[in-house]
C-alpha positions as a Markdown table, in Angstrom:
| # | Residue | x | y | z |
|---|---|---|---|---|
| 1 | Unk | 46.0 | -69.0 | -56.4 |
| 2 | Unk | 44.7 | -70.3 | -53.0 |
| 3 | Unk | 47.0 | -67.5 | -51.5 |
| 4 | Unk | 46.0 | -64.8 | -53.4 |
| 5 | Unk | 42.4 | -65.2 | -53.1 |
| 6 | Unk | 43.1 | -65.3 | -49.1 |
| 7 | Unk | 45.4 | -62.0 | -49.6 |
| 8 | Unk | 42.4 | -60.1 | -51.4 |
| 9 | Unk | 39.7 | -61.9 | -48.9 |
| 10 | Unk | 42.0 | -59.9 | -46.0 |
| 11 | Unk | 42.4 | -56.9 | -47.4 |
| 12 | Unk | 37.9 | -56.8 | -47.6 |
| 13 | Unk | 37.9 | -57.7 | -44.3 |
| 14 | Unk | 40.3 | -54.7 | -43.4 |
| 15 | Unk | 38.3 | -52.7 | -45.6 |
| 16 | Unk | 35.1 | -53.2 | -44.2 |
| 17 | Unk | 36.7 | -53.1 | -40.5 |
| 18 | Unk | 37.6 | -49.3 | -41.7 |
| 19 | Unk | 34.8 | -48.6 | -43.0 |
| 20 | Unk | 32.3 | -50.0 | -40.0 |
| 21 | Unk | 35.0 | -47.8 | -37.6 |
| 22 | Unk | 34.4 | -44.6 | -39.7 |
| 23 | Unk | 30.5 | -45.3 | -40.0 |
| 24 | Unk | 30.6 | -46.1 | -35.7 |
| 25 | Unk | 32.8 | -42.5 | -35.5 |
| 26 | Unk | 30.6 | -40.6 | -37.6 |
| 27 | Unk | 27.5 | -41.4 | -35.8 |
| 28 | Unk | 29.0 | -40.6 | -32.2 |
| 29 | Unk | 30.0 | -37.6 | -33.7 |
| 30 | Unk | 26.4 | -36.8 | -34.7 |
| 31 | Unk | 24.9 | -38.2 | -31.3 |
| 32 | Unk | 27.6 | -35.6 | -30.1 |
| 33 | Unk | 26.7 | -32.7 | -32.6 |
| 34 | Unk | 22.9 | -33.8 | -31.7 |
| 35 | Unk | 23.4 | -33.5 | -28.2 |
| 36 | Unk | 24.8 | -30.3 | -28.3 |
| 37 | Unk | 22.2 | -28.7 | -30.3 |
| 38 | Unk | 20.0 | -29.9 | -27.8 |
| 39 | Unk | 21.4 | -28.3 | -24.9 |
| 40 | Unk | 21.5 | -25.3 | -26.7 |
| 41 | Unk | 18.3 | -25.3 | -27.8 |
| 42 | Unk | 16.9 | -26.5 | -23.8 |
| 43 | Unk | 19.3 | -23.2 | -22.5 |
| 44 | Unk | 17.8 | -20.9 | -25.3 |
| 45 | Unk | 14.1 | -21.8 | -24.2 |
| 46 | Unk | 15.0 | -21.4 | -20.4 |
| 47 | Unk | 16.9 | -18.2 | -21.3 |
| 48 | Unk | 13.6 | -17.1 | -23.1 |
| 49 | Unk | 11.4 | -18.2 | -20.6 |
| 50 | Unk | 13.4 | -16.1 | -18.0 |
| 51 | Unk | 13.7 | -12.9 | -20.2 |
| 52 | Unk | 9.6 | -13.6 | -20.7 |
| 53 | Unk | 8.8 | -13.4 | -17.1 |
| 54 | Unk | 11.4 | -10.5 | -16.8 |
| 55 | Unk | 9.4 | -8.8 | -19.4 |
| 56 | Unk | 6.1 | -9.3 | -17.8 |
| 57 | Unk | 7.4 | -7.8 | -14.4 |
| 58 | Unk | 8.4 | -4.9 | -16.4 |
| 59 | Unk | 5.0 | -4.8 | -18.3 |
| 60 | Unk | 3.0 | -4.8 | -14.6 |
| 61 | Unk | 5.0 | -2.5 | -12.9 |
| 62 | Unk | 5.1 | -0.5 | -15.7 |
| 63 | Unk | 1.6 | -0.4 | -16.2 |
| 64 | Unk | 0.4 | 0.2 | -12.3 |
| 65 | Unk | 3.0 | 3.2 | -12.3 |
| 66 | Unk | 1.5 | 5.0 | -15.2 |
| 67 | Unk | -2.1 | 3.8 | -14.4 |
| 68 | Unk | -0.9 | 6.1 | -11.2 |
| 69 | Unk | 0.7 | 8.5 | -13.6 |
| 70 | Unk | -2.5 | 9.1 | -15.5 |
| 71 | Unk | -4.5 | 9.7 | -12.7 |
| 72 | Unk | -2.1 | 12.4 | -11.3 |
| 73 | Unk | -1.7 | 14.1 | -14.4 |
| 74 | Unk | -5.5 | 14.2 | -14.9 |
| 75 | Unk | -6.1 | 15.8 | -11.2 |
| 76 | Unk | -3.2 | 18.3 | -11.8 |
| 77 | Unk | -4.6 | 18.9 | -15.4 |
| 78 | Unk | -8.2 | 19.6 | -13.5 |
| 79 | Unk | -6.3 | 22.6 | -11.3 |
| 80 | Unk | -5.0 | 24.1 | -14.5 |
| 81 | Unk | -8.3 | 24.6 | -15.6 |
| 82 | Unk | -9.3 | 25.7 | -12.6 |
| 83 | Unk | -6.8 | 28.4 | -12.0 |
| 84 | Unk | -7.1 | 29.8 | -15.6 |
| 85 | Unk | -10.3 | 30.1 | -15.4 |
| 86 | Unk | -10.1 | 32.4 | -12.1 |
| 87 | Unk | -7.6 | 34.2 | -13.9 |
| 88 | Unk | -10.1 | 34.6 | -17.0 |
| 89 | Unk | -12.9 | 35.9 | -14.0 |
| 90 | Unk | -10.0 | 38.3 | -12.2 |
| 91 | Unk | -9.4 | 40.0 | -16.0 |
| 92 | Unk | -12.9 | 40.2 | -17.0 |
| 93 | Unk | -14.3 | 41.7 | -13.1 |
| 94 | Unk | -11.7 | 44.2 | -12.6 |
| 95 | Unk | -11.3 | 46.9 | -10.8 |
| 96 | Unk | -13.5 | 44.6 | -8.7 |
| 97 | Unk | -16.0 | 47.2 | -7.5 |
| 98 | Unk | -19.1 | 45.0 | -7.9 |
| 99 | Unk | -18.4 | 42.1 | -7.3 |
| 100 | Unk | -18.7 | 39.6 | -4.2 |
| 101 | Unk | -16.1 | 39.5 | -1.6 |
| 102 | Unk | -15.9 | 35.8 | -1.8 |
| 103 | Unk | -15.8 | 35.3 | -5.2 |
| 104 | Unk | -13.2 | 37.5 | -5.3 |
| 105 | Unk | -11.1 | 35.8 | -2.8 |
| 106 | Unk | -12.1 | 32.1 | -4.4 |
| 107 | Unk | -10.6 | 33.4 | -7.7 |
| 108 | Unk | -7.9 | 35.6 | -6.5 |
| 109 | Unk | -6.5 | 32.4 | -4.3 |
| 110 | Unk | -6.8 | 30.3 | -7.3 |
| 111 | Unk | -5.3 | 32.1 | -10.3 |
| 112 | Unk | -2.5 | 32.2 | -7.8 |
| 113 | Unk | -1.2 | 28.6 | -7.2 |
| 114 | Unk | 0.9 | 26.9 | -9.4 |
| 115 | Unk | 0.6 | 22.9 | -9.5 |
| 116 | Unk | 2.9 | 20.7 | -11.4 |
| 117 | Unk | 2.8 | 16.9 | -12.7 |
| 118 | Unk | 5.5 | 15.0 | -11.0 |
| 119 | Unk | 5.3 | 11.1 | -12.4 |
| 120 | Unk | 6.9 | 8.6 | -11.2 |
| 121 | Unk | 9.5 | 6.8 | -13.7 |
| 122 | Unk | 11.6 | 4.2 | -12.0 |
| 123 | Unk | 10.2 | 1.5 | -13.7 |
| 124 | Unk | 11.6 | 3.2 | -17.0 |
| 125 | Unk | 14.7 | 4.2 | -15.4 |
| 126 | Unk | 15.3 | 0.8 | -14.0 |
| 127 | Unk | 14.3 | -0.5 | -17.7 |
| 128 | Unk | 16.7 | 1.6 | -19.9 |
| 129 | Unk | 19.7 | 1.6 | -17.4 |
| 130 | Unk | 19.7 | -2.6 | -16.9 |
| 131 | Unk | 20.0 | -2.2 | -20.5 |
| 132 | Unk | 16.8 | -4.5 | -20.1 |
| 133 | Unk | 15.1 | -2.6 | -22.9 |
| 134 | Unk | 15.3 | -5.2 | -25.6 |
| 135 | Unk | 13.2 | -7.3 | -23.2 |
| 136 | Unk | 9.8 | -5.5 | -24.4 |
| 137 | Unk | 8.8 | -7.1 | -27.4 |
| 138 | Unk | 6.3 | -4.8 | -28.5 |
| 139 | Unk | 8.2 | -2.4 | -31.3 |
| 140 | Unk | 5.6 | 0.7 | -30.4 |
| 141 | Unk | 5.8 | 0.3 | -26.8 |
| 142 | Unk | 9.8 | 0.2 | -26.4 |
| 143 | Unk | 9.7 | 3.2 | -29.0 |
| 144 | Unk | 7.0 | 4.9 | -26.4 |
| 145 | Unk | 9.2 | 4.0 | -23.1 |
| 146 | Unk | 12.4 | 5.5 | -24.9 |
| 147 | Unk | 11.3 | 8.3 | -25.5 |
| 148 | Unk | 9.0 | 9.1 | -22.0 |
| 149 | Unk | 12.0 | 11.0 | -20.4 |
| 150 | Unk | 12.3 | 13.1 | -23.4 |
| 151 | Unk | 9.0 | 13.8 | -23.8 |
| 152 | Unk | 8.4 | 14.4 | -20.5 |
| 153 | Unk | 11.3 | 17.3 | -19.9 |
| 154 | Unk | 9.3 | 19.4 | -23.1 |
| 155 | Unk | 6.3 | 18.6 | -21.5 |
| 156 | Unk | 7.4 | 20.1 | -17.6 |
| 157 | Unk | 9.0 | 23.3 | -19.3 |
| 158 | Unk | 5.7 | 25.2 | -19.3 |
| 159 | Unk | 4.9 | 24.0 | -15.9 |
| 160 | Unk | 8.4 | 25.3 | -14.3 |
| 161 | Unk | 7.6 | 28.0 | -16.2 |
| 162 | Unk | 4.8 | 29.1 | -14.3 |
| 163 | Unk | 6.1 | 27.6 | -11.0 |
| 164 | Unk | 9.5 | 29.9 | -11.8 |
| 165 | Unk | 7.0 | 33.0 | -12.2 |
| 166 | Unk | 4.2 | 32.1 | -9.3 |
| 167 | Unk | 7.2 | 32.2 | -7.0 |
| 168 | Unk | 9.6 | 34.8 | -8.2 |
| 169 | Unk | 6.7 | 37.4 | -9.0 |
| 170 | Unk | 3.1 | 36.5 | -7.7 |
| 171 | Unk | 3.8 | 35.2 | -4.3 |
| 172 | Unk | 5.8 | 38.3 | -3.3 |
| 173 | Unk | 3.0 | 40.5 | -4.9 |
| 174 | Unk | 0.8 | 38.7 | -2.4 |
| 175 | Unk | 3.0 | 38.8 | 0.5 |
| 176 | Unk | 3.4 | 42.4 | 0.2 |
| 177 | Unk | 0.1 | 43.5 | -1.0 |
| 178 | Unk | -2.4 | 41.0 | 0.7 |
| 179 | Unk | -2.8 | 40.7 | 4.5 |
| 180 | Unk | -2.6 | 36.8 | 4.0 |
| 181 | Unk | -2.7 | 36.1 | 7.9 |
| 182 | Unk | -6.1 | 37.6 | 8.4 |
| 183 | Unk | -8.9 | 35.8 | 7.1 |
| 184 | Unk | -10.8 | 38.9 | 7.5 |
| 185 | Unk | -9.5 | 40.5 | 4.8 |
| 186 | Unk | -10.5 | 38.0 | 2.1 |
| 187 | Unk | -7.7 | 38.7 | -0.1 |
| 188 | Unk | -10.1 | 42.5 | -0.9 |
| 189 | Unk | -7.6 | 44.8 | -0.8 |
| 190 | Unk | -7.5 | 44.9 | -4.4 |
| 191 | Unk | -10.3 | 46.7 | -3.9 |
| 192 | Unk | -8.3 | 49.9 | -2.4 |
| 193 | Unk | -5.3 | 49.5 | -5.4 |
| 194 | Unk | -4.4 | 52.4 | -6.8 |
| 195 | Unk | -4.3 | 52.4 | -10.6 |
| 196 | Unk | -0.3 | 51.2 | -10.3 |
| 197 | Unk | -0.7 | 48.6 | -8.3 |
| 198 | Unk | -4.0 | 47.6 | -10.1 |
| 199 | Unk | -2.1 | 47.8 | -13.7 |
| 200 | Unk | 0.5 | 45.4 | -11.7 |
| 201 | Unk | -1.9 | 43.1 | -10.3 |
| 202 | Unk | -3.4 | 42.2 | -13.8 |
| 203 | Unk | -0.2 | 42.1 | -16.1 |
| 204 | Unk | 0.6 | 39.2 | -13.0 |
| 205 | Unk | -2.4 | 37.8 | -13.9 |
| 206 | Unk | -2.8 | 37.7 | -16.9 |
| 207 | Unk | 1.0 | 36.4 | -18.2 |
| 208 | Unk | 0.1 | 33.6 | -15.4 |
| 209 | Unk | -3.1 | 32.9 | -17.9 |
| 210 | Unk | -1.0 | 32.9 | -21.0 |
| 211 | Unk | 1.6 | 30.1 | -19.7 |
| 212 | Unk | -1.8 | 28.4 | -18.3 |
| 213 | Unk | -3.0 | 28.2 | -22.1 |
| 214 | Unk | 0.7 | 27.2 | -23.3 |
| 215 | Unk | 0.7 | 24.2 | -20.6 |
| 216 | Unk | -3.2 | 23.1 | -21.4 |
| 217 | Unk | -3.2 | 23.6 | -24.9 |
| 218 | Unk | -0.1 | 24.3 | -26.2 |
| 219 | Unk | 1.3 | 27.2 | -28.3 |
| 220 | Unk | -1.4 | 28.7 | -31.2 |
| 221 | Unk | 0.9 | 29.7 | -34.1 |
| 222 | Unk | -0.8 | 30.6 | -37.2 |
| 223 | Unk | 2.4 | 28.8 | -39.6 |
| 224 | Unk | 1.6 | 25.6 | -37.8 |
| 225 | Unk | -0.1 | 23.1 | -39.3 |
| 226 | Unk | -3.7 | 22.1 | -37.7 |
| 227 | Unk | -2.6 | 18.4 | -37.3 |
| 228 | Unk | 0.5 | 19.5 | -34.9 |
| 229 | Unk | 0.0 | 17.9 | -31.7 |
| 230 | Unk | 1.0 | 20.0 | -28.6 |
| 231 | Unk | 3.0 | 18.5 | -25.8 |
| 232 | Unk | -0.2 | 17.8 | -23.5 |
| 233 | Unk | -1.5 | 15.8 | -26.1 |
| 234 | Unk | 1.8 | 14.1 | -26.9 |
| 235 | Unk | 1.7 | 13.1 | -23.3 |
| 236 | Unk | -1.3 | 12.0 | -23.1 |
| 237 | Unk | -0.9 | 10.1 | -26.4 |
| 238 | Unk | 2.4 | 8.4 | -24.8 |
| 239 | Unk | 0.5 | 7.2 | -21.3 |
| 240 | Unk | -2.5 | 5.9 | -23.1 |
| 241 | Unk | -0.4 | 3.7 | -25.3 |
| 242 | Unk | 2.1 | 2.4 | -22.6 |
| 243 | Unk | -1.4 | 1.7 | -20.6 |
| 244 | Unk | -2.8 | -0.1 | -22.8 |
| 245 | Unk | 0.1 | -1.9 | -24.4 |
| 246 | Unk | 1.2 | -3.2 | -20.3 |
| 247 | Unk | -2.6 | -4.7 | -19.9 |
């Protein structure tokens, strides 16, 4: 009896021996699994920190390039005016026989140059080629910065456009009709066109007013609907937003 009660004594002792070992494995295996978490958890907040201050790099250089952008596109905005509305004056004060001389070479220099908006967008290059795009957390601003370049090409077709036109067709009208190297002259020998060269003159003039309207205001089409935006104010929609939004 004395032996048996020893034997099942033993085999408790063995028992509990197991089961203190598997208690003592399990928890170093959760101090284990704890520390692990842990260090992932440490590497995801460093890795977020450093995508943060990535993102705000972006956001600043972002935003000082298209505060720049704005301001350009305003100023070359300001000469579109400017020119269509000498080329308005040249169509309504032809032939040009009562007018002033200088008023006539103001308007006749201006509804001939052809300015263009040129931004800068290496910031969004550098953004979308990194494949550092995902860094901008704001949904509407990476939609915005996406589609820039896009935007951007409609936007310029107008303006290379009238570029294409100034230079293939108005400049060499000028050259050959104007004696631009004398000051004297004041741009007036319009005033001695005959009615060819006159008729020539003003069809110049006046297609260079209708892609003026298409670049300042867009196309008017009377099956559009009145809440279309044009591509000026698309642009100007886009830089606004990605201003503000980079603050």
């Amino acid at each position: 009896m004395i032996s048996f009660l020893r034997k099942i004594r033993q085999k408790l002792l063995s028992q509990n021996r197991v089961t203190r070992y598997l208690a003592y494995a399990v928890g170093e295996i959760a101090l284990v699994m704890i520390g692990i978490l842990l260090a992932l958890q440490v590497n995801n907040w460093n890795e977020e920190r450093k995508d943060k201050k990535k993102e705000e790099a972006f956001l600043n250089q972002i935003h000082i390039e298209f505060t720049e952008n704005k301001i350009q596109f305003e100023k070359v905005r300001g000469f579109h005016s400017k020119s269509l509305k000498s080329c308005d004056w040249m169509l309504a004060n032809q032939p040009f026989k009562s007018v002033s001389l200088d008023s006539l070479r103001y308007h006749s220099l201006w509804s001939r140059v052809a300015y263009t908006f040129d931004p800068s967008q290496s910031s969004i290059e550098s953004l979308v080629n990194t494949g550092n795009i995902n860094l901008i957390q704001d949904i509407a601003l990476r939609k915005a910065l996406i589609g820039w370049q896009d935007l951007i090409i409609d936007y310029l077709e107008e303006e290379k456009e009238m570029r294409e036109f100034t230079t293939t067709h108005v400049i060499p009208f000028s050259m050959d009709n104007f004696k631009l190297y004398n000051e004297a002259e004041r741009f007036d020998a319009v005033l001695s066109f005959d009615q060819k060269q006159l008729d020539k003159y003003l069809n110049l003039i006046a297609r260079k007013k209708r892609i003026l309207q298409a670049i300042l205001y867009g196309f008017v089409e009377q099956d559009l609907k009145e809440d279309r935006q044009t591509e000026v104010e698309k642009v100007v929609k886009a830089m606004d937003l990605i201003i503000d939004q980079t603050k």
